[in-house]
N, C-alpha and C positions, 0 to 999 in steps of 0.2 A: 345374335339373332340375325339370322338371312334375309334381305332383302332380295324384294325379284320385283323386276319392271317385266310388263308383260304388253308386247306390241301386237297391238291388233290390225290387220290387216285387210281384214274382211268388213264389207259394208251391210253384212247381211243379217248380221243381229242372232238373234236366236234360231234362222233359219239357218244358219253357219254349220256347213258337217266339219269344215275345219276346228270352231270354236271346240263342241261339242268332243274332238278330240282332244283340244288344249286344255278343259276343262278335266278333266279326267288327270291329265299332267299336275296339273296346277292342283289338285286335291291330293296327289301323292306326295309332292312337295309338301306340303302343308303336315300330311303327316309323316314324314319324315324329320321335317323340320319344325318341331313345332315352335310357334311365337310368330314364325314368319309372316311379314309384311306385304304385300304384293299391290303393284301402285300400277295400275291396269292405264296404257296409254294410246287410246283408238286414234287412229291418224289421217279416218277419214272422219271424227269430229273436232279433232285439235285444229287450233289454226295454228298451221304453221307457219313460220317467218318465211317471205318469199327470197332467194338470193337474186337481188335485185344490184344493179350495180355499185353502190357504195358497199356490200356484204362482201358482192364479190373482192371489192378493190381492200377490203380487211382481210380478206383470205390469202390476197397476194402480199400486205404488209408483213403476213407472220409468215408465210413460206419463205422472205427471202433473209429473215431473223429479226426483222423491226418489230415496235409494238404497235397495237393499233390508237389511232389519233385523228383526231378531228372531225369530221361527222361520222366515221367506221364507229367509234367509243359506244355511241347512243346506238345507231344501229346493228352492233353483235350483243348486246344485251339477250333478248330473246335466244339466240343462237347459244350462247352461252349457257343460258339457263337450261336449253334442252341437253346439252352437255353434259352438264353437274346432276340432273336429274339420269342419266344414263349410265355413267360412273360412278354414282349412290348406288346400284344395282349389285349384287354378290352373285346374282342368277338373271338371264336374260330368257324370256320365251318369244320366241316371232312367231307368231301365226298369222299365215298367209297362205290364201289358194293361188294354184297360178293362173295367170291371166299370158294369155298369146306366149305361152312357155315361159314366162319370168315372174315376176313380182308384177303386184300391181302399184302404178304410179305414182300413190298415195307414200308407200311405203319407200322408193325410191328417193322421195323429194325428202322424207325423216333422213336417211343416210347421209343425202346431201347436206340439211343444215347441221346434220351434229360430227360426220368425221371431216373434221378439222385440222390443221396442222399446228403443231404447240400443243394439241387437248389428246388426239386421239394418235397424232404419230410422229414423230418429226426425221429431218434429214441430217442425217452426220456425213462424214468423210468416207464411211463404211459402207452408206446406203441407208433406205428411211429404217426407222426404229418404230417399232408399237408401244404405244406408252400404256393399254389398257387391259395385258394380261392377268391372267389369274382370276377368269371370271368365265362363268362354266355360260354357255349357252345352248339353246334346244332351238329349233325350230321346226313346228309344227305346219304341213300344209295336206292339202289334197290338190288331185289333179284329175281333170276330165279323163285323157287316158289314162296307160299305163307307160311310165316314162321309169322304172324302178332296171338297178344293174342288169345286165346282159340282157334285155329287150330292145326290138328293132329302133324301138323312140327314146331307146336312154342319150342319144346324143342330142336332142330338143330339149331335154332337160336345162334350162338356163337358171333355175331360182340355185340349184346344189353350188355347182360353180362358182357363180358369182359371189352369195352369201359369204362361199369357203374363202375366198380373193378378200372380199372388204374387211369380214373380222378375222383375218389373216393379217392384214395391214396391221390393222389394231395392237396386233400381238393375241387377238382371241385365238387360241387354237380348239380348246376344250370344248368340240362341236357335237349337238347328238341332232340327228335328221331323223322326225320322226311321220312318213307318209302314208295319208291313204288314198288308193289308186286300185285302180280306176274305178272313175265315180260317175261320169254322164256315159260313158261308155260302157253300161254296166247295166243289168236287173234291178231293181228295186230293192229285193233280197241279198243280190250280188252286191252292192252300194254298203247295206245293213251289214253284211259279214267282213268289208273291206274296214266299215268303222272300227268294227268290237275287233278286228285282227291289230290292225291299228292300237288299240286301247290293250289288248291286251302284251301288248310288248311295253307299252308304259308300264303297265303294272310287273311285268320281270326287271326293269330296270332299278338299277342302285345308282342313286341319285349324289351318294356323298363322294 
């Protein structure tokens, strides 16, 4: 049975055209997959663990191969748990709108407490390693413009990029980018057909 954590990104609730496209994912999923479990994680009402200096000073004990000890032990707890809840996952969704061309800073500060070193990648003699391959992800966003291949703004694009960089680390390669654009730069009707174009490429996708 497929698990899928599903990160939310957006503060905006049911007013979300990004949702509203995830949603439509996350239903094809389900039947594709049927059984599937989907453990929905909003991160702008989670509270997230701050890395605060004792987190950080755990972050450096296992980058340089020690374990962690002494007040790190109690404060990577939480960090840890957001971990094991991400790695439980078979299928990742991120939905996020961009904000000033990137992610919004909710969803930055998730990346920050959970890839890890020991969890999410570690360093050999070769160069780092991804320890969390084999695990398909989607992400879902809209964009005020049009920042979509061979447009004058696809180099402002920062959310494709980076996302490809962190769960590239990971070992995540199995990436599908699924956008609608342009949305505040758009008609009202233009916005409407940007969604269903959007939605309807979810629906030609094969998911296994």
């Amino acid at each position: 049975m497929k698990k899928v954590l599903h990160i939310v990104a957006s503060p905006r609730g049911s007013s979300s055209r990004t949702l509203r496209i995830a949603d439509a994912l996350l239903k094809k999923i389900g039947k594709q997959f049927p059984g599937a479990t989907i453990d929905t994680l909003d991160v702008f009402a989670e509270k997230l663990p701050e890395m605060n200096i004792t987190r950080v000073k755990g972050k450096y004990m296992l980058m340089s191969g020690q374990e962690l000890s002494g007040d790190a032990v109690a404060a990577w707890e939480e960090i840890k748990a957001h971990i094991a809840r991400f790695l439980a996952a078979d299928i990742i969704v991120i939905s996020t709108p961009m904000w000033n061309f990137g992610i919004p800073y909710r969803l930055k500060h998730y990346i920050d407490v959970v890839w890890q070193p020991g969890f999410m990648f570690k360093y050999t003699e070769n160069g780092p390693v991804g320890l969390a391959a084999g695990r398909k992800v989607f992400v879902v966003s809209t964009r005020g413009g049009d920042y979509s291949a061979g447009t004058p703004a696809e180099p402002y694009d920062q959310i494709t990029p980076y996302l490809k960089t962190v769960l590239g680390w990971a070992g995540i390669t199995d990436l599908t980018f699924i956008s609608g654009q342009p949305m505040d730069a758009n008609t009202e009707d233009g916005r409407e057909a940007k969604i269903k174009e959007a939605i309807a490429r979810i629906d030609s996708l094969n998911l296994a």
